[in-house]
N, C-alpha and C positions, 0 to 999 in steps of 0.2 A: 554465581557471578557471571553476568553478558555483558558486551562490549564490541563495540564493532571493532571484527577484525581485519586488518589489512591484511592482502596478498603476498605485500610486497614489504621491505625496508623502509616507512618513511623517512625515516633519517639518513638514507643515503639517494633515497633519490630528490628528496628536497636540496640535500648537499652536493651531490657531484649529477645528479641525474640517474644512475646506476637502477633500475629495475632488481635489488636482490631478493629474489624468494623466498618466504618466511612458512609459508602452509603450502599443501599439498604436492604432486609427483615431483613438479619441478625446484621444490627445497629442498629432495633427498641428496643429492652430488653437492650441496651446498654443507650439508648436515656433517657429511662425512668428513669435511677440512672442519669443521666445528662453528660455522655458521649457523647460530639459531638463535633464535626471540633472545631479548635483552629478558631479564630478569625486574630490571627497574621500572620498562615500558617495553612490553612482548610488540608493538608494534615498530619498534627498532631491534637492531639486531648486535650480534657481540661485536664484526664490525664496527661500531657506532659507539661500542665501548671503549675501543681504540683512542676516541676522541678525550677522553677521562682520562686515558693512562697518560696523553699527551698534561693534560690538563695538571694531573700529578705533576711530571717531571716540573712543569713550569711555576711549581707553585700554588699558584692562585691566576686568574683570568678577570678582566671585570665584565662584566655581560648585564644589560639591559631585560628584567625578569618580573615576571608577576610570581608573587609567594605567597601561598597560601596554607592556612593553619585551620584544621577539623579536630575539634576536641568533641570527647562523646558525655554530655552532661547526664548527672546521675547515677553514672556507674559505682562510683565510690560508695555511696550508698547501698546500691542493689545489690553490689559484692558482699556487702554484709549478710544476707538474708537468702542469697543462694546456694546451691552447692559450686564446687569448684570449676566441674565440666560444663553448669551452665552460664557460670563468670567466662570461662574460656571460649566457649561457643558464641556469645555476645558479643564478644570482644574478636573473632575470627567473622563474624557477620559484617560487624565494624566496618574494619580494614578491607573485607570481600566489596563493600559496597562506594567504601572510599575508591579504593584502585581501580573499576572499573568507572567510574564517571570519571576519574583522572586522563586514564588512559583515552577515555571516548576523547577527550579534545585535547590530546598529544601531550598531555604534562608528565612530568617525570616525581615519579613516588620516591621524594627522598629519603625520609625519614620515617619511621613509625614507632613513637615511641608509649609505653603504658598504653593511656585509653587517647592518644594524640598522633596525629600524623602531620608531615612537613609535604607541600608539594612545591615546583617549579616549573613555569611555564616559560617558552622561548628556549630551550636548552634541552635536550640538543636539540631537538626540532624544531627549527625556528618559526614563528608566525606574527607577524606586527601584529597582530590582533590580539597578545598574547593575555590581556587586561581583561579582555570579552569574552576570550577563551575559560580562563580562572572562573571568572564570575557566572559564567552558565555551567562549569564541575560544581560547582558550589551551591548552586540550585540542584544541581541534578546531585549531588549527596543528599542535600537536603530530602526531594523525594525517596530518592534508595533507600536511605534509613527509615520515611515512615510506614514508607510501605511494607518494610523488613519489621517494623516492630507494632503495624495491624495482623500483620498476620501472624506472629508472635502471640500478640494475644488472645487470635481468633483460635488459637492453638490451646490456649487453656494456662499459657504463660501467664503469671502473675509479676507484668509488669502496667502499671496504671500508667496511662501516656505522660499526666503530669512530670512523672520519676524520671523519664527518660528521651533527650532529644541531642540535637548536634548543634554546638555553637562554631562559630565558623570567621575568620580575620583574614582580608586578603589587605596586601598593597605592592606598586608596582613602581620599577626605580632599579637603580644597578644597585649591583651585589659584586659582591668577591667569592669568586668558587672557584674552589682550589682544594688540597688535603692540609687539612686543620691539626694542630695537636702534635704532642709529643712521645708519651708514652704510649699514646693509641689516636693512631693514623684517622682521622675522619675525610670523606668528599662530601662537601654540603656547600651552602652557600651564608656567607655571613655579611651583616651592615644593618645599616638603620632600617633599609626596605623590610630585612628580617625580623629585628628588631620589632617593627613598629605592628606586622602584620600578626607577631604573636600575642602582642599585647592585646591588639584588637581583638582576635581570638577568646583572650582571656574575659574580655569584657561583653562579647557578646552571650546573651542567652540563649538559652535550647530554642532551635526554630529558626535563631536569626543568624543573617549574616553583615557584619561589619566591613565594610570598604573607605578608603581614604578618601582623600582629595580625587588627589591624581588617577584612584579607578575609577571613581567616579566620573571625570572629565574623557577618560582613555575610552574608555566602555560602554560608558552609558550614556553619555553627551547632557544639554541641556533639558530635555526634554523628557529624561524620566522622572517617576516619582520615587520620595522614599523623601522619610524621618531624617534630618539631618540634629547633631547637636556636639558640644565639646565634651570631650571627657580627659579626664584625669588620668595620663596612664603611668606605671609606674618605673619610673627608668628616665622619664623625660619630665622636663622642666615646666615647658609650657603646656597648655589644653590641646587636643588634637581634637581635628574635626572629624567625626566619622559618620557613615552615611549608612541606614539600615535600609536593604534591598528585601 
């Protein structure tokens, strides 16, 4: 897994200015109070976790977000007819290849769940561009995985490309992020943006990616191309318009 690494904290120095050290001599005196790469975005720091705990106490937060959903089509299948360690190897490539085009443009790997993972852009690092941001991780998963799964089979893997690809649902719109739940504490973000961007997910095919309205407009302006049409999604009433990039 590669990914451009930053020197420094983006999320503290986007937020207060602060230059904190994240990689080499001068993040060791940092290390030692317990300063180091965030776990959910290595390019923010525990620092920056701080901002979450805040976030807990309060609740919930409403924050202006691009959400995005990578499910791995085919797996369920292939799990069938593999062995274990090469179901889990897949599925570690997955997440290897999601996380870092996340991270390349500052989104935060919320979730990872089965053969599915949740992201969020604008949080904590903030970027108005955060719509533009989603939708180029989203290409760039798109590539990671196929590359990850030619040379899988230049390997002698028995996976036919047909079998196996990434569908992908973004949309962009505030959310409520806060720790969710009762008997077991969640930090995620929830609402219709989430709502809408998993559905889209659901509906897109291996290869493609599903965008809204609103990403469409945020991101991509008037002048790109791409498949437009309604679809049916399940949870919601009326047709949703979604746009294949």
């Amino acid at each position: 897994m590669s990914y451009s690494q930053s020197r420094i904290c983006k999320g503290c120095w986007e937020q207060m200015r602060v230059p904190v050290p994240l990689r080499g001599p001068a993040s060791i005196p940092f290390r030692a109070f317990g300063i180091r790469p965030s776990r959910m975005n290595p390019n923010t720091c525990t620092i920056c976790e701080l901002m979450f705990t805040r976030v807990m106490k309060a609740r919930k937060i409403t924050v202006d977000v691009s959400v995005l959903f990578a499910d791995l089509r085919g797996y369920t299948s292939l799990s069938q007819s593999l062995s274990a360690d090469s179901v889990s190897s897949l599925l570690d490539d997955f997440y290897d290849e999601c996380a870092a085009a996340i991270w390349e443009f500052d989104g935060l790997l919320n979730k990872t769940v089965g053969d599915a993972i949740m992201a969020i852009f604008n949080f904590p690092i903030p970027h108005a561009n955060h719509a533009e941001r989603a939708v180029l991780a989203a290409r760039e998963i798109q590539r990671r995985c196929r590359a990850r799964r030619d040379i899988r089979a230049a390997e002698g893997a028995s996976l036919d490309g047909s079998e196996l690809g990434v569908g992908i649902g973004i949309d962009t719109g505030e959310a409520s992020f806060g720790e969710f739940g009762r008997s077991h504490r969640d930090l995620t973000a929830i609402g219709t943006v989430v709502n809408t961007a998993a559905r889209a997910q659901s509906a897109a095919e291996a290869g493609r990616i599903l965008v809204t309205k609103a990403v469409w407009e945020r991101a991509l302006g008037q002048t790109a191309e791409g498949e437009s049409r309604e679809y049916r999604l399940k949870g919601f009433e009326k047709p949703i318009m979604l746009y294949s990039i």
